[in-house]
C-alpha positions as CSV (number, residue, x, y, z in Angstrom):
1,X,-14.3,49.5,0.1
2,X,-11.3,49.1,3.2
3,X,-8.7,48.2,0.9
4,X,-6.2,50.5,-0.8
5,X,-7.0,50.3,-4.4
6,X,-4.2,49.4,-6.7
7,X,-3.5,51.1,-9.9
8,X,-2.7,49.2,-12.9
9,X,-1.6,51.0,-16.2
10,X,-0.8,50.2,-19.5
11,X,1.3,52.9,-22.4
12,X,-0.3,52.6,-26.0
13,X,0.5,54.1,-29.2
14,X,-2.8,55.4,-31.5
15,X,-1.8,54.9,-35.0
16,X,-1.8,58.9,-35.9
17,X,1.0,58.8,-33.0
18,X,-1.0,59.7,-29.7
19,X,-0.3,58.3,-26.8
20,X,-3.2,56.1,-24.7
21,X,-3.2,55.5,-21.2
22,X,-5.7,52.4,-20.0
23,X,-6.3,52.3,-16.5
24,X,-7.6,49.9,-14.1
25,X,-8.1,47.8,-10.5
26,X,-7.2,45.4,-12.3
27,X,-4.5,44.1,-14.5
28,X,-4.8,45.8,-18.4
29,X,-5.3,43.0,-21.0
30,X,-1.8,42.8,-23.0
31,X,-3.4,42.1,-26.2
32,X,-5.8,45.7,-26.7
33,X,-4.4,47.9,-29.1
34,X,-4.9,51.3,-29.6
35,X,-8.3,52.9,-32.0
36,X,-8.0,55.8,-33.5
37,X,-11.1,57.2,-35.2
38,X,-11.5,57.9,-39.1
39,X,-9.9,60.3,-41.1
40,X,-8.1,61.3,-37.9
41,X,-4.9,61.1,-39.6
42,X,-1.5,61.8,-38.7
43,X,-1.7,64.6,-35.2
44,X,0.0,67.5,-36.7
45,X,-2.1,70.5,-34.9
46,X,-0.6,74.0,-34.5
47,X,-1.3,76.2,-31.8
48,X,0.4,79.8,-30.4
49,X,0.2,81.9,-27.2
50,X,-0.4,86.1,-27.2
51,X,0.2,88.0,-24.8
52,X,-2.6,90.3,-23.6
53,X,-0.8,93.4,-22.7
54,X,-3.6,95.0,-20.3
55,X,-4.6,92.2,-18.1
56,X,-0.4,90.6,-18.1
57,X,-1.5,86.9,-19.3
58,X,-1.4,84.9,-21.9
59,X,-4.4,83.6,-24.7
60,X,-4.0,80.5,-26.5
61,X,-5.0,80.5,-30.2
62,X,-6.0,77.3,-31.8
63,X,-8.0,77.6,-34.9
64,X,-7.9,74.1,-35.2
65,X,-10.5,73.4,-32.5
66,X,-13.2,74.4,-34.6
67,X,-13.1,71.4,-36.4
68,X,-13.8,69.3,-33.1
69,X,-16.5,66.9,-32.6
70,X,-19.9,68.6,-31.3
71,X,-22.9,66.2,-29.5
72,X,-23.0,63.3,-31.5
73,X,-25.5,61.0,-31.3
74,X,-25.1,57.8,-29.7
75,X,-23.6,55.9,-32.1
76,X,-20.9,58.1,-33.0
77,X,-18.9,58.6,-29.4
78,X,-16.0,58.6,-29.9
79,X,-15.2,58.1,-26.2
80,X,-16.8,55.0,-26.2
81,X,-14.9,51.1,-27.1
82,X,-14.9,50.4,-30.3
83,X,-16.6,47.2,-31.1
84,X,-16.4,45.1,-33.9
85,X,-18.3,46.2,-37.0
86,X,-18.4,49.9,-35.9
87,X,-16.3,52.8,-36.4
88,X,-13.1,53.2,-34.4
89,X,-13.6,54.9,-31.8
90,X,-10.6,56.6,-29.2
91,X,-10.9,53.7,-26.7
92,X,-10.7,50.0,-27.4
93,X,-13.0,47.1,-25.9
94,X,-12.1,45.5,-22.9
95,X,-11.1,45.4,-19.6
96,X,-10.1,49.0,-18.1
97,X,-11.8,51.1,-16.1
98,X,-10.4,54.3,-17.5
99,X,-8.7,55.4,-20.2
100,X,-6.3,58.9,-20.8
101,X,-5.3,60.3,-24.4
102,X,-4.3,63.3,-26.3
103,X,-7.0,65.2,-27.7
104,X,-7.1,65.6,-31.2
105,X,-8.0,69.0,-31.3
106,X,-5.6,70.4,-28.6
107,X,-5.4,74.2,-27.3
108,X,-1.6,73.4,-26.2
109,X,0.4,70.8,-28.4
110,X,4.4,69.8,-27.9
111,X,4.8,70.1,-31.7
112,X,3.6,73.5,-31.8
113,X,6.2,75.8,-33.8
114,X,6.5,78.9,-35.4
115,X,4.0,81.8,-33.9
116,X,3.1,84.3,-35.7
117,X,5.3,87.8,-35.8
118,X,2.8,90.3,-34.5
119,X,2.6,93.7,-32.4
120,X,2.8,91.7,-28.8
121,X,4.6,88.9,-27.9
122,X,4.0,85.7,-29.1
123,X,5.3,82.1,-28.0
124,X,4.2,78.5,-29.4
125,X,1.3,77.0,-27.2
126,X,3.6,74.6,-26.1
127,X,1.9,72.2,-23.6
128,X,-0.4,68.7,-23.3
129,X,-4.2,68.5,-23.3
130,X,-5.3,65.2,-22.3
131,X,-9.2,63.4,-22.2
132,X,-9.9,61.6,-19.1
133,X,-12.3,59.2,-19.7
134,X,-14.1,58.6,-16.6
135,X,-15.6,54.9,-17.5
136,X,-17.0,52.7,-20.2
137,X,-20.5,53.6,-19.2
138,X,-21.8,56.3,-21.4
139,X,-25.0,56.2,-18.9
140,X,-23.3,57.5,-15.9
141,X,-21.2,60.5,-14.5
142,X,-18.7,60.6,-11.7
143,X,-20.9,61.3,-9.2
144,X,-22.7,57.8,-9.7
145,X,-19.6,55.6,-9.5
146,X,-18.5,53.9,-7.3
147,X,-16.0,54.7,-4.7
148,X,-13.3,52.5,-5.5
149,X,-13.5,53.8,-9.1
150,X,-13.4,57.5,-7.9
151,X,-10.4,56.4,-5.7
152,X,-9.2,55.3,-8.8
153,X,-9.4,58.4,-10.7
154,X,-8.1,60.4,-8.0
155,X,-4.8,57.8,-8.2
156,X,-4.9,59.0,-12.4
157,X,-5.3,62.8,-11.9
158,X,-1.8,62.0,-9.7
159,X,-0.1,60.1,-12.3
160,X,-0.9,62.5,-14.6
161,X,0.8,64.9,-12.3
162,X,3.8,63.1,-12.0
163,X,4.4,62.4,-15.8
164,X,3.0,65.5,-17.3
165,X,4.8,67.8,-14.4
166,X,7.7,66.2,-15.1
167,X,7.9,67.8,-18.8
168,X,10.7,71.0,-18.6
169,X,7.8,72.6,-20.8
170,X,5.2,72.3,-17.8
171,X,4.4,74.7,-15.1
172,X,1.1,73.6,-13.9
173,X,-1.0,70.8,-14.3
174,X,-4.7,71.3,-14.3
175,X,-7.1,68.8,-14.0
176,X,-10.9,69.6,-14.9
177,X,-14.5,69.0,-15.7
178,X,-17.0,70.1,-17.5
179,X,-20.4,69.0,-17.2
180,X,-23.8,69.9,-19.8
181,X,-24.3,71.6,-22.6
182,X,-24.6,75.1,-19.9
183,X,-20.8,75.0,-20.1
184,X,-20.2,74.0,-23.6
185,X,-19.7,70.2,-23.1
186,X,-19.1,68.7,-26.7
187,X,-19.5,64.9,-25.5
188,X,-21.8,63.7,-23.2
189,X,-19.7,60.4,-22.2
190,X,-18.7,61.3,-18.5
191,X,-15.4,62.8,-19.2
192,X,-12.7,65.2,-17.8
193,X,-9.4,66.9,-19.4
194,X,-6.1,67.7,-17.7
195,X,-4.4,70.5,-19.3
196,X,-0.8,71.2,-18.9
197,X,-0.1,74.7,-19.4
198,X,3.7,75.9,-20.3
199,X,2.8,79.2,-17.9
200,X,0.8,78.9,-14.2
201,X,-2.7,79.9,-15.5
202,X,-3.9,83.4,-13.8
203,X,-6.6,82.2,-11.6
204,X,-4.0,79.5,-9.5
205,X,-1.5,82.1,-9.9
206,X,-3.4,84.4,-8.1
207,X,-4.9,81.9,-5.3
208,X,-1.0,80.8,-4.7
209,X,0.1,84.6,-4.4
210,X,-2.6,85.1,-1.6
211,X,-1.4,81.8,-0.3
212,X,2.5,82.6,-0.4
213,X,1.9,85.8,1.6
214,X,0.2,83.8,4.0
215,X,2.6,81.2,4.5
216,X,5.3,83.6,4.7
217,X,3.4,85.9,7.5
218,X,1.9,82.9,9.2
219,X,4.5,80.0,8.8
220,X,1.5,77.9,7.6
221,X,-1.0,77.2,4.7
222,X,-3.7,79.4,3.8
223,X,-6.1,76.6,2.8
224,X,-4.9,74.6,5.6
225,X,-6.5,77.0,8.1
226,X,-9.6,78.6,5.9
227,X,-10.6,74.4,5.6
228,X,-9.9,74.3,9.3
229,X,-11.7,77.4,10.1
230,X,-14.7,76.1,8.2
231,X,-14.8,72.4,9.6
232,X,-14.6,74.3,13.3
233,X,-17.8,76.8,12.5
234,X,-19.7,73.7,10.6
235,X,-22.0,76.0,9.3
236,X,-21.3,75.2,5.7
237,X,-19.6,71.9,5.7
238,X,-21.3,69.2,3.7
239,X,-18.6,66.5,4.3
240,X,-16.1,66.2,7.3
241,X,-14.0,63.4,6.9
242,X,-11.0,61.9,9.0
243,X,-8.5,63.3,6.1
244,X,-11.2,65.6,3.7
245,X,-13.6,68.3,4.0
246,X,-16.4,69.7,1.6
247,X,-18.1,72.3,2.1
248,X,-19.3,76.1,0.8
249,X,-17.1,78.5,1.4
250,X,-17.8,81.7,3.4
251,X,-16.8,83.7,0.5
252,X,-18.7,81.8,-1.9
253,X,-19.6,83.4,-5.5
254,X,-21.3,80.9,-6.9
255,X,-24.9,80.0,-6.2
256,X,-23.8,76.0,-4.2
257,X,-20.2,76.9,-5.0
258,X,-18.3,73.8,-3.1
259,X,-15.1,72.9,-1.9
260,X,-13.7,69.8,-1.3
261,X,-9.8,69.1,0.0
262,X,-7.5,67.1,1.9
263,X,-7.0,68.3,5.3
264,X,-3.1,68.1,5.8
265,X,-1.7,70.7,3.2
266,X,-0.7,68.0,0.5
267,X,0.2,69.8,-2.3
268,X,-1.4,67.9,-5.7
269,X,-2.6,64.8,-5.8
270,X,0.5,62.8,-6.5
271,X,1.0,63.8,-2.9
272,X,-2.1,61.9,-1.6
273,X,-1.9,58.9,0.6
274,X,-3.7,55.7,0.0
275,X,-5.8,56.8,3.0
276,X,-6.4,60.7,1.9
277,X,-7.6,59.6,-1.8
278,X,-10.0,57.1,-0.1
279,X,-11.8,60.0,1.8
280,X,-11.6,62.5,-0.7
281,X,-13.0,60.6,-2.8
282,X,-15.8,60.4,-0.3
283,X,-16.4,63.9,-0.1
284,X,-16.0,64.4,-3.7
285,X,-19.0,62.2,-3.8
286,X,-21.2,63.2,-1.5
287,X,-21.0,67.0,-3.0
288,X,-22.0,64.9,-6.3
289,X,-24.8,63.3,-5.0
290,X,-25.9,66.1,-3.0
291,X,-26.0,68.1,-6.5
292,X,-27.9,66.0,-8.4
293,X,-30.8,64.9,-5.9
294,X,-31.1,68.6,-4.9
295,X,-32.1,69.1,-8.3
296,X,-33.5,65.6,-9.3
297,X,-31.2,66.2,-12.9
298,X,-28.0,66.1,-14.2
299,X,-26.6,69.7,-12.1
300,X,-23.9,71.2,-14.8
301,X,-21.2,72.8,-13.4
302,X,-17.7,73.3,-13.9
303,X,-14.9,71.2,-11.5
304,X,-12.0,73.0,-11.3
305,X,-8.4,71.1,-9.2
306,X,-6.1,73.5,-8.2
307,X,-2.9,71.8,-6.9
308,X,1.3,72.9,-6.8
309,X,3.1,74.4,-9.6
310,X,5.3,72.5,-11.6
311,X,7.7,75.1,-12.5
312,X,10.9,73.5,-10.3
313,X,9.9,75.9,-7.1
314,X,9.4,75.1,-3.9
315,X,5.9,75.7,-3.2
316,X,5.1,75.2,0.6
317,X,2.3,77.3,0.3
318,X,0.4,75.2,-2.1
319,X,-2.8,73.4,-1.0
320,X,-4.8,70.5,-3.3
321,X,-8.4,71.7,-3.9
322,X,-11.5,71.0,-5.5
323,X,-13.8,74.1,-6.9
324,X,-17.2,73.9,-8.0
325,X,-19.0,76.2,-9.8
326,X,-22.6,75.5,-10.7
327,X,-22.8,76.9,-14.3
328,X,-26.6,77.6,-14.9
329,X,-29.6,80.0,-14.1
330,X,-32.8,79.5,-12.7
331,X,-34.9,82.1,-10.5
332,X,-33.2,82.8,-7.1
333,X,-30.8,79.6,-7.2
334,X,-27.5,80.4,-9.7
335,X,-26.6,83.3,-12.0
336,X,-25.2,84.1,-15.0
337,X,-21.5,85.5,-15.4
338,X,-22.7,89.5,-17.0
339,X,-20.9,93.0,-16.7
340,X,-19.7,93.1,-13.4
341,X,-18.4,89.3,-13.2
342,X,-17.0,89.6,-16.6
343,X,-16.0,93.0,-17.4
344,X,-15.1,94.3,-14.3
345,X,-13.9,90.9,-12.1
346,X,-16.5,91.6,-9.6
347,X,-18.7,89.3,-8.2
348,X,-22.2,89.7,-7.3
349,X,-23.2,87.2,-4.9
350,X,-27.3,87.0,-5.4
351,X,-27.8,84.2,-2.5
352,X,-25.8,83.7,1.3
353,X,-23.9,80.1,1.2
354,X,-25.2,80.0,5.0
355,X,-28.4,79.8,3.2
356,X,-28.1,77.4,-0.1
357,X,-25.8,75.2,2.2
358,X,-29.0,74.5,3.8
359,X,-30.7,72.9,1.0
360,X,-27.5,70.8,0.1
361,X,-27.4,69.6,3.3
362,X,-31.1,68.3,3.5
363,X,-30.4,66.0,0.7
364,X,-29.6,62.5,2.2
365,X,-27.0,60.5,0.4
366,X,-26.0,57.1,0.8
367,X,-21.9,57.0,-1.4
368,X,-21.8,53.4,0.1
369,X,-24.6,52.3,-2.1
């Protein structure tokens, strides 16, 4: 597809008070109304921060989550339209091409009050968590659509920016994906979540320290030039676009650990032309494709968007990118997180990237199809 794809959004109002976002190419229906499922009640959830006093970071508590829905069959998903005769669902019937609410069972919440008085410091878990539903079609996952609807997504994950960055509660806005059971995937309905955190979570705030002292030593980006770096060597890249790049990075830790982002340092997606979103959604696709024909199966993994605090600061330093990590074990390919990774923060790289790129890159693709 040439042409720039327009975004078209419509603002309803679930009857337990949530707020649904139905998006599409083309205009939204004014007559669909919002579903909420059963028994779902007024949204009332509580949750509260801690702070860990040994690693300097905060964990969010929210019992409520237990009570979440886990693998139902097909009949029962609640990400797909409701249809007449059947259960409400989250989504209604009709014309959209993707859909954004707030989960029921929430680890941050705007109505959170009241932590609990303990030995550390405690806040309310202030924040959003949001479902992005990918598409209607239960069957298929975000490698497999097509690129206009990618493009379109990519256009979402920046409005959800805008809005949800736009909060005085928010400091970062985190877009994400998990995919199979591997990762602890609840719903198999191709889905993502944006979480939007009252604090800059440690692992961004730790990539934008590195990248500040680079910017402030260099007078440029530090993503700018390690995507630069890699395009030039071509070793590892899997995509090389006119505005986007994908491709393993030297200092992989991850078993086909990708990367995927704009060229020019734009700092979140709200910052993304018409003509950058086309192309990364191009090379968000062909690291999709490339995943699941290496491995002829749905290839779990977590998808991790790191973009630009929204904490008021200028952040100059701050570079859009996409993170893969593959998120399963099988001899000599991927690895499991154990005493090192976990306990001490150390990573134990079992394969080279100059190696598994390899295989990734003998998997032919066609993302026009």
């Amino acid at each position: 597809m040439t042409s720039e794809v327009k975004i078209h959004k419509r603002r309803l109002t679930k009857a337990d008070g949530r707020t649904l976002l139905l998006y599409g190419r083309d205009p939204i229906p004014e007559n669909l109304t919002a579903p909420s499922p059963e028994g779902a009640g007024p949204a009332a959830p509580n949750a509260h921060l801690r702070w860990h006093p040994l690693r300097g970071e905060w964990v969010a508590y929210a019992g409520h989550r237990q009570n979440r829905t886990f693998l139902p069959p097909p009949e029962y998903n609640p990400l797909a339209a409701t249809t007449e005769g059947s259960s409400p669902t989250e989504v209604p019937a009709g014309a959209w091409d993707a859909a954004v609410f707030e989960n029921l069972f929430p680890a941050l919440t705007l109505a959170a009050h009241d932590p609990p008085i303990l030995a550390v410091p405690t806040e309310p878990g202030k924040g959003v968590c949001e479902v992005v539903v990918f598409t209607q079609d239960a069957s298929s996952s975000l490698g497999r659509l097509p690129l206009w609807h990618i493009e379109l997504l990519i256009a979402v994950w920046g409005d959800r920016y805008s809005e949800l960055g736009a909060r005085p509660e928010v400091q970062y806005v985190y877009p994400f994906e998990n995919r199979g059971v591997e990762v602890g995937v609840t719903l198999h309905h191709p889905h993502g979540q944006v979480y939007a955190y009252p604090f800059i979570p440690p692992v961004p705030a730790r990539e934008l320290e590195q990248q500040r002292a680079y910017y402030a030593r260099e007078g440029r980006g530090l993503v700018e030039d390690f995507v630069a770096r890699e395009v030039r060597e071509r070793l590892r890249v899997l995509y090389d676009g006119p505005e986007a790049a994908a491709f393993m990075p030297i200092c992989a830790r991850y078993s086909y650990e990708v990367w995927v982002a704009p060229k020019r340092p734009a700092p979140s997606f709200a910052d993304l032309t018409a003509v950058e979103r086309r192309d990364f959604a191009r090379a968000l696709k062909t690291v999709l494709m490339k995943f699941d024909g290496l491995w002829q199966q749905p290839f779990p993994y977590i998808l991790a968007f790191h973009q630009a605090p929204t904490d008021g600061a200028d952040h100059p330093e701050a570079h859009l990118h996409a993170e893969f990590y593959p998120a399963f074990r099988m001899p000599g390919r991927l690895k499991y997180l154990a005493g090192s990774e976990i306990g001490a923060g150390v990573f134990t790289a079992d394969t080279l990237p100059e190696q598994k790129v390899e295989e990734l890159k003998a998997v032919a693709v066609d993302i026009d199809a």
